[in-house]
N, C-alpha and C positions, 0 to 999 in steps of 0.2 A: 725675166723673173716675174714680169706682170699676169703673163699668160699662165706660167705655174702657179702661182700664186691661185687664179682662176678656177685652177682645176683640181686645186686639192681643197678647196675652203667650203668643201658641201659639211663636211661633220662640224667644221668648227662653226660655221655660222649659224647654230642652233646656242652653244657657248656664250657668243658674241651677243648673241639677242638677250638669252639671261641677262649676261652680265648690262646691258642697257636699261630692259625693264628696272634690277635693283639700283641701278644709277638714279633713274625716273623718279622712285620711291626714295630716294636720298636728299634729290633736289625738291622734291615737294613738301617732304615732312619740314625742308629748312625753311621753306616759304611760309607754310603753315605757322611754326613757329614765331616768325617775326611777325607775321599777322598777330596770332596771340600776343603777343607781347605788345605793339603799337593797340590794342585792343583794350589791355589791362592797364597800359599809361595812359589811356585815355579816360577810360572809367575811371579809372584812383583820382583824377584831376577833377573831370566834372563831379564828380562824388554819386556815378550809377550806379556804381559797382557794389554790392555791399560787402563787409568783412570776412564774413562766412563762407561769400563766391570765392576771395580770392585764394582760395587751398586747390580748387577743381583746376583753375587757369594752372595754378602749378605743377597741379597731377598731371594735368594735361602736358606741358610742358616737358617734365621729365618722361613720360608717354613717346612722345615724341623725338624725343634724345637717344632713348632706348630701341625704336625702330630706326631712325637715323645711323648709329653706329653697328646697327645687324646688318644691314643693306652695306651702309660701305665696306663692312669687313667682309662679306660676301660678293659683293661685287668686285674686291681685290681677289678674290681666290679665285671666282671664275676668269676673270680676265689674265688671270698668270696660269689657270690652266688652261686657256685659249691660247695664250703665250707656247706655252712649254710645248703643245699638240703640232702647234703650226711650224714647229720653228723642225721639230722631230721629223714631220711628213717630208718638209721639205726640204733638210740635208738626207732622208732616205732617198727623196724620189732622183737628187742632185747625184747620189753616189751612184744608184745604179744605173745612169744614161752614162755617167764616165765610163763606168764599168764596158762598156760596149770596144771603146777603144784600148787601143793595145798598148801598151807602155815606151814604146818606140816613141810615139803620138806625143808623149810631153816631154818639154824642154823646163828649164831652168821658171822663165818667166811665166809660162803657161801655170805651174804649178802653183806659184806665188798669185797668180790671179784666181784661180780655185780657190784656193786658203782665204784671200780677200774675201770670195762671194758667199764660202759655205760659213764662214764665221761673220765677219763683219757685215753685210749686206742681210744676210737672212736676222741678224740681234735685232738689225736697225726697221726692218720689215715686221719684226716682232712689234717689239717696240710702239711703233706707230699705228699697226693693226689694232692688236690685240687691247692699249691701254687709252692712245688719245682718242680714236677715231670711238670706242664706245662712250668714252664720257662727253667728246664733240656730240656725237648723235643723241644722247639721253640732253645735255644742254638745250641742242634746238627744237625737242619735243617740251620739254618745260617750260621754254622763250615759247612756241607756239599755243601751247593752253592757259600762258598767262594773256598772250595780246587776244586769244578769241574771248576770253576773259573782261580784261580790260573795254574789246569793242561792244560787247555787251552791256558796263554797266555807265563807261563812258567811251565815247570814239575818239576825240580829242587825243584822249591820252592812248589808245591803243595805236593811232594811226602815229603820232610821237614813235613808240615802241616800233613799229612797223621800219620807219625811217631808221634806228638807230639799228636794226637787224643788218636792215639791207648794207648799211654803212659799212657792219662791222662781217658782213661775207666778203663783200667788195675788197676791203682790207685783205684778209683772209685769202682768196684768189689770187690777188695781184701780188702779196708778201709771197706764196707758196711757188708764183709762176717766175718769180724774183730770184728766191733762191736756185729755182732751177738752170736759170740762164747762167749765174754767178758760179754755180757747181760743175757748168758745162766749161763757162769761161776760166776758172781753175783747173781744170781736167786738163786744156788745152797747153794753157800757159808751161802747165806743167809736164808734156810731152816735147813745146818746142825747148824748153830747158833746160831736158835733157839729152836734145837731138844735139843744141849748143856746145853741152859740156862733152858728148862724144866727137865733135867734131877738134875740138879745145884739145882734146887726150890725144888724138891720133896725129895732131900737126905739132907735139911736143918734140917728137924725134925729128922734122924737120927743122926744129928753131935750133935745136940742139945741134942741128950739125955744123953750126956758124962760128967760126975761128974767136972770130973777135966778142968776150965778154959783153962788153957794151953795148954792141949791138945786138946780142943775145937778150940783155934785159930790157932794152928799149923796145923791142920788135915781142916779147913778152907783156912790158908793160901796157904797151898800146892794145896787142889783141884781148887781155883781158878788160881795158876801160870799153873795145867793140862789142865781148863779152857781155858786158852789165848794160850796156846801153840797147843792143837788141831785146837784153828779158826785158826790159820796160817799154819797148816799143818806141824808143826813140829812132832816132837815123843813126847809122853805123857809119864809126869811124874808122876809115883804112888805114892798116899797119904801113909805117911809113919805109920797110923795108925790101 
């Protein structure tokens, strides 16, 4: 999915880029603003500010509000039409490689895995393309011209911002490479669980061919406690029949 992904994301990553620059422009005009603002509480306090300034801080203010919500509403539209584009290519380019084989070729579960990938997997690729990864990348462009910022007019404080970056990728990597392990480690759990329960299904007509009731539900009861104790990885207990 990766490699496709690859090879269709030339048109859309002109989309993708928009939509980051108006992110950029969203994230800055909100920095601006609280500058302004820590600005104008500070003037009113020391008494620099005169009464007359304080309309322009305003104008400014609302200024600033007014470009802030044209960017974000714009920056949602391109990023859901980077959504919609990508999500389009890529159930086209999925259907017509199926298209190649012949119908013989799928079975019951094959098809239920198609369905998985063309719906569910391509949403989730949506998803994470088109809305985190632009506003992640507009984030660390903002985080980066505040600390060359900050190294400029103190270093103290930029090298501070520097460390809490690196922290918070570090985070970031190691939660993402996290969940991947955990996704694979469920994936698993849940192949051998079902290997369990077909194995459970098909020795039913053998417990079933035992005369004696009693020993039919003890010789049940037990392989279902061996049952539960293999999904969790304990040691299995043999049926005592």
């Amino acid at each position: 999915m990766i490699e496709l992904f690859k090879s269709l994301a030339t048109k859309e990553i002109k989309f993708m880029t928009g939509a980051i620059i108006t992110f950029i422009i969203m994230e800055l005009t909100r920095v601006m603003a609280i500058f302004m603002v820590l600005c104008l509480i500070f003037g009113i306090v020391n008494g620099t500010i005169a009464d007359n300034a304080i309309r322009f801080y305003w104008l400014g203010l609302a200024v600033l509000l007014l470009i802030q919500v044209g960017s974000t509403t714009l920056g949602d539209l391109i990023s859901h039409e980077t959504g919609y584009s990508l999500v389009q290519r890529l159930r086209e380019s999925i259907t017509m490689r199926l298209q190649q084989f012949s119908l013989a070729f799928y079975t019951k579960e094959q098809l239920s895995e198609v369905s998985s990938i063309v719906h569910k997997d391509v949403d989730t690729m949506e998803m994470v393309v088109a809305h985190l990864w632009t506003r992640m990348l507009a984030s660390i462009v903002v985080s980066s011209i505040l600390g060359s910022c900050l190294f400029y007019v103190h270093w103290q404080l930029g090298l501070a911002m520097a460390v809490g970056i690196a922290i918070a990728l570090w985070v970031l990597i190691s939660g993402t490479n996290k969940r991947q392990q955990l996704h694979a480690m469920k994936l698993r759990d849940n192949v051998m669980m079902l290997s369990y329960f077909l194995d459970f299904i098909k020795g039913m007509s053998v417990l079933k061919s035992y005369k004696k009731m009693i020993c039919y539900k003890d010789a049940l009861l037990l392989l279902l406690v061996s049952l539960a104790t293999v999904a969790h990885g304990l040691p299995t207990v043999q049926p005592g029949y």
